[in-house]
C-alpha positions as CSV (number, residue, x, y, z in Angstrom):
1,X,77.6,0.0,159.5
2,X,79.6,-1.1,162.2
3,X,78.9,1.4,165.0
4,X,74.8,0.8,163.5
5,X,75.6,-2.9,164.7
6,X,77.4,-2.4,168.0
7,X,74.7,0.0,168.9
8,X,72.4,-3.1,168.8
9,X,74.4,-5.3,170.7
10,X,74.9,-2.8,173.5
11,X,71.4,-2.4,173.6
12,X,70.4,-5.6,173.9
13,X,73.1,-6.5,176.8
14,X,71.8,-3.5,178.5
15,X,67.8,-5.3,178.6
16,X,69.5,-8.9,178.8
17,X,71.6,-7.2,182.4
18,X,68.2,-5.5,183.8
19,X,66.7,-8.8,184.6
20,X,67.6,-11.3,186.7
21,X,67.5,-15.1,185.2
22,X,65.0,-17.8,186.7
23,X,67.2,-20.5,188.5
24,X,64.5,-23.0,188.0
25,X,62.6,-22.8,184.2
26,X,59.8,-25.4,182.7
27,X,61.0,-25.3,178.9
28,X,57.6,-26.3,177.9
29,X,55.7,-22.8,179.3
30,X,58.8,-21.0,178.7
31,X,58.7,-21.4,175.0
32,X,56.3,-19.5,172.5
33,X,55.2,-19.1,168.9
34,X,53.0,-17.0,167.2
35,X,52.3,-16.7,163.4
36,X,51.0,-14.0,161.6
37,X,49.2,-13.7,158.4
38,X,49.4,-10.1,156.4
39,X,48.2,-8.7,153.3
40,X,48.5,-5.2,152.0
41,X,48.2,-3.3,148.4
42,X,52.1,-3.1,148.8
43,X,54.5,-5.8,150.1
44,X,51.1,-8.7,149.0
45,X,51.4,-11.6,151.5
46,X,53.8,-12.0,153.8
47,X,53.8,-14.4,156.4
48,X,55.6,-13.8,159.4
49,X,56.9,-16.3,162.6
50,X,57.2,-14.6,165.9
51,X,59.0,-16.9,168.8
52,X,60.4,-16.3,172.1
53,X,61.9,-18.0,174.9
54,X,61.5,-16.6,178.5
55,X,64.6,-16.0,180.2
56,X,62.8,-14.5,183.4
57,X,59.5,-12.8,184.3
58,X,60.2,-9.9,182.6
59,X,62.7,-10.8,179.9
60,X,62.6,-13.0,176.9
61,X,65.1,-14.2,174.2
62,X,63.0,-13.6,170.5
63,X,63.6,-14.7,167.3
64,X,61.5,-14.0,164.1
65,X,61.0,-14.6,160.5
66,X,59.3,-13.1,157.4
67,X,58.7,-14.7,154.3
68,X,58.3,-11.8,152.0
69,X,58.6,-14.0,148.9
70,X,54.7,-15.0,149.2
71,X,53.9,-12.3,148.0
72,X,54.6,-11.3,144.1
73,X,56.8,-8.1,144.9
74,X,59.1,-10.2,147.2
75,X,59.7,-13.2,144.6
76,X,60.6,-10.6,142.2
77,X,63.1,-9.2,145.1
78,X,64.8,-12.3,144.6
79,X,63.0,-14.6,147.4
80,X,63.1,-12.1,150.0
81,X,63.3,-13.0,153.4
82,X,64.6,-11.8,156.7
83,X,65.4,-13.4,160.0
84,X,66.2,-11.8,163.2
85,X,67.5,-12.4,166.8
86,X,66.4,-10.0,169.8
87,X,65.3,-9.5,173.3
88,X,61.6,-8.0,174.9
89,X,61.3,-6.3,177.9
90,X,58.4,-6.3,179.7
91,X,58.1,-3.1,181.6
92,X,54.9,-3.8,183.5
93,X,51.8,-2.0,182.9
94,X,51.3,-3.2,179.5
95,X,54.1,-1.8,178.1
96,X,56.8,-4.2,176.6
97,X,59.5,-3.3,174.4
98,X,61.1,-5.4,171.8
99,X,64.8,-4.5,170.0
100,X,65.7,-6.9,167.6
101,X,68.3,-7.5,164.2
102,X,67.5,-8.9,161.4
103,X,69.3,-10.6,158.0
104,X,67.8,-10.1,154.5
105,X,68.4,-12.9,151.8
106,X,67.5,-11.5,148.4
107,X,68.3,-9.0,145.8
108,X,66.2,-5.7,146.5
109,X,68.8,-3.5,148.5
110,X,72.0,-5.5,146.9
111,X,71.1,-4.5,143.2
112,X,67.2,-3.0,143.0
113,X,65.9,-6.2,142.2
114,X,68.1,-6.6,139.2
115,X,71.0,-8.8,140.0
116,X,71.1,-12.3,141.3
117,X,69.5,-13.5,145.4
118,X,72.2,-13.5,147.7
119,X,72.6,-14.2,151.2
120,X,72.9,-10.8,153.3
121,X,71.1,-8.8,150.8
122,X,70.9,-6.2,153.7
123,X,70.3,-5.7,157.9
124,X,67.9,-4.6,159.4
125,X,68.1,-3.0,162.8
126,X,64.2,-2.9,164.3
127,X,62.0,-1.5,167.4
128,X,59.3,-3.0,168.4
129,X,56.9,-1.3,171.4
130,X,53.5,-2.9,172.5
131,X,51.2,-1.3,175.0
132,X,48.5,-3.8,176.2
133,X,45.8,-2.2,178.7
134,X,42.3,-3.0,179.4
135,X,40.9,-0.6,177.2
136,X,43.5,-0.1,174.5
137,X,46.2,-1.5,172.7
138,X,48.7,0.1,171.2
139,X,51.7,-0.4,168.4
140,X,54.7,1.2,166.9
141,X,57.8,-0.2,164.7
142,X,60.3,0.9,162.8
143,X,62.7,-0.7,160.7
144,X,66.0,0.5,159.1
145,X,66.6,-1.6,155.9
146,X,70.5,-1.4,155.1
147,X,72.0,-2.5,151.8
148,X,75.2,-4.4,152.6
149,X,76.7,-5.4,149.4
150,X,76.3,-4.5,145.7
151,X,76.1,-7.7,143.3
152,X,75.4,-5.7,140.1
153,X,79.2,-5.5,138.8
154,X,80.2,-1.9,139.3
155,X,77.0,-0.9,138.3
156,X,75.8,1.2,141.5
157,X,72.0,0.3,142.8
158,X,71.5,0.0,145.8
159,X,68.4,0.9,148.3
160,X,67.9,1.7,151.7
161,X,64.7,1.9,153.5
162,X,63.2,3.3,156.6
163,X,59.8,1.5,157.7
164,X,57.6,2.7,160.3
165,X,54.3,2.2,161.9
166,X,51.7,3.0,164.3
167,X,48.8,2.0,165.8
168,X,45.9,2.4,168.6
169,X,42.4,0.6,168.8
170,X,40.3,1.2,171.8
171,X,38.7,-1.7,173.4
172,X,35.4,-2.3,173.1
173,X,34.9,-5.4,174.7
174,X,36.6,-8.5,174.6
175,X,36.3,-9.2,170.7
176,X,35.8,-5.9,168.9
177,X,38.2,-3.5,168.9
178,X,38.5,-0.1,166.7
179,X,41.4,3.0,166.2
180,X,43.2,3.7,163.8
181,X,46.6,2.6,161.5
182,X,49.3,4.9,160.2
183,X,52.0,3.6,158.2
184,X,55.0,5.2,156.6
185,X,57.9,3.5,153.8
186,X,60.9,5.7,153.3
187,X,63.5,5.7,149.9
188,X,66.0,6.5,152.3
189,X,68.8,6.6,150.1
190,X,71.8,3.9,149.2
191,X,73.3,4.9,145.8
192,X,70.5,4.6,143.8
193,X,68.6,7.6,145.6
194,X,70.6,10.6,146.7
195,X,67.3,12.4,148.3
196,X,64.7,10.4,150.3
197,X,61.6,10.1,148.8
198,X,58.5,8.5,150.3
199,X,57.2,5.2,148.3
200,X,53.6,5.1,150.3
201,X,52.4,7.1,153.3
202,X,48.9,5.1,154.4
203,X,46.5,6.2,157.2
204,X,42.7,4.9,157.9
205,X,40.8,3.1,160.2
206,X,41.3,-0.2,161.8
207,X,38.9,-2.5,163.2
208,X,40.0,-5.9,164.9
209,X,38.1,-8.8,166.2
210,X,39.7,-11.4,168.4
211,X,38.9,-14.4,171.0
212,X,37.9,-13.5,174.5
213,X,40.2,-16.0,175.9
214,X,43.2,-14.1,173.9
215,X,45.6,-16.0,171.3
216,X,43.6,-15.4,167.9
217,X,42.5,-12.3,165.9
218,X,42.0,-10.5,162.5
219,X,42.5,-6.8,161.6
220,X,41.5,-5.2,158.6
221,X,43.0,-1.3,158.3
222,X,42.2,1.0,154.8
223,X,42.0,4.3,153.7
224,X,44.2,7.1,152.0
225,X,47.4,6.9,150.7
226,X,48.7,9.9,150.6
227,X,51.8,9.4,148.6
228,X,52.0,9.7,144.1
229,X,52.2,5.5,144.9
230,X,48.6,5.2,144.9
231,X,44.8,7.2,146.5
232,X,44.4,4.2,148.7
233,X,45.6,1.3,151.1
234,X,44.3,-2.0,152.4
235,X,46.2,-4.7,154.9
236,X,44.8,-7.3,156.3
237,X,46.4,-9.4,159.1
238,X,45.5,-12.0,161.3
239,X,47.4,-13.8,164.3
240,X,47.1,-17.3,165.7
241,X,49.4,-18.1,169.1
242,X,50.4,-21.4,169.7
């Protein structure tokens, strides 16, 4: 867990060293936030906070939250949430590249859902890469959900998790966009699960509409789940930038 962590760190001090800081900043451009609305036949709602604060052209300091307890699955998961700290990179081109790590509070990976919510219910270690050109727009994540503590009394549970995504939709025009969505959740182990085992595997369409101007849009994505979880997926999200 340790090494998991300083590999993080080292990463981020690497991005934070390959640009150079602004001597002269205007707080009030500098600063962003972004929420984001989702909905899927898995996690439910989830609202999410995105926020970062420019420490040069190309680099920024970020900061996020998801509240997985709007949905039903994360109030049974003892309140779930999970916070992070990271850093993006933009590369130019449209590509920018976003590291981040992130605290749980909560009971899934501590006790299966079974014990009581605690703080640091996990970590989460996380990759974000966003490619952004005229015609296309492109997305992939992963997530690696580590249990760090066991609150069941001797009794072993816990979970791990590996969470991934991908996405392209090819430009249309300025408001309709169209590709596809692939999406992948992982039993990864912990000591409740000694082979991984996937819990959904979804791919489908996507369509997206959004404003011309750029700040707002919704994106609906469905189709086949290809996993014993379920035949099919839907998730719905939608983004407003402040």
């Amino acid at each position: 867990m340790k090494n998991r962590f300083f590999a993080v760190l080292m990463l981020c001090g690497i991005l934070l060293n390959s640009g150079s800081v602004r001597a002269e900043t205007d707080p009030k451009n500098d600063f962003s936030l972004g929420v984001v609305l989702s909905s899927d036949s898995f996690f439910g709602f989830a609202p999410i906070l995105n926020g970062a604060y420019k420490l040069s052209d190309s680099l920024s300091l970020t900061f996020y939250g998801i509240f997985w307890s709007a949905g039903e699955p994360g109030g049974g998961w003892g309140n779930w949430t999970e916070f992070g700290l990271g850093v993006s990179k933009d590369f130019g081109n449209g590509l920018v590249v976003t590291p981040q790590f992130g605290v749980l509070g909560g009971n899934l990976l501590s006790s299966s859902a079974n014990g009581k919510s605690v703080f640091a219910d996990g970590v989460v270690p996380n990759l974000t890469i966003n490619y952004d050109r005229t015609n296309f727009y492109g997305e992939i994540y992963a997530g690696y959900y580590l249990p760090t503590r066991d609150t069941t009394s001797g009794v072993q549970s816990t979970l791990a998790y590996i969470h991934y995504w991908g996405m392209g939709l090819y430009k249309f025009s300025k408001v309709f966009s169209a590709g596809v969505h692939y999406e992948h959740l992982i039993n990864s182990g912990g000591s409740k699960v000694t082979t991984s085992s996937g819990v959904y595997q979804w791919v489908g369409p996507s369509i997206q509409f959004s404003k011309p101007s750029g700040g707002m849009f919704v994106r609906m994505s469905g189709g086949a789940d290809t996993v014993a979880s379920g035949d099919s997926f839907f998730k719905l999200v939608s983004g407003i930038n402040f």
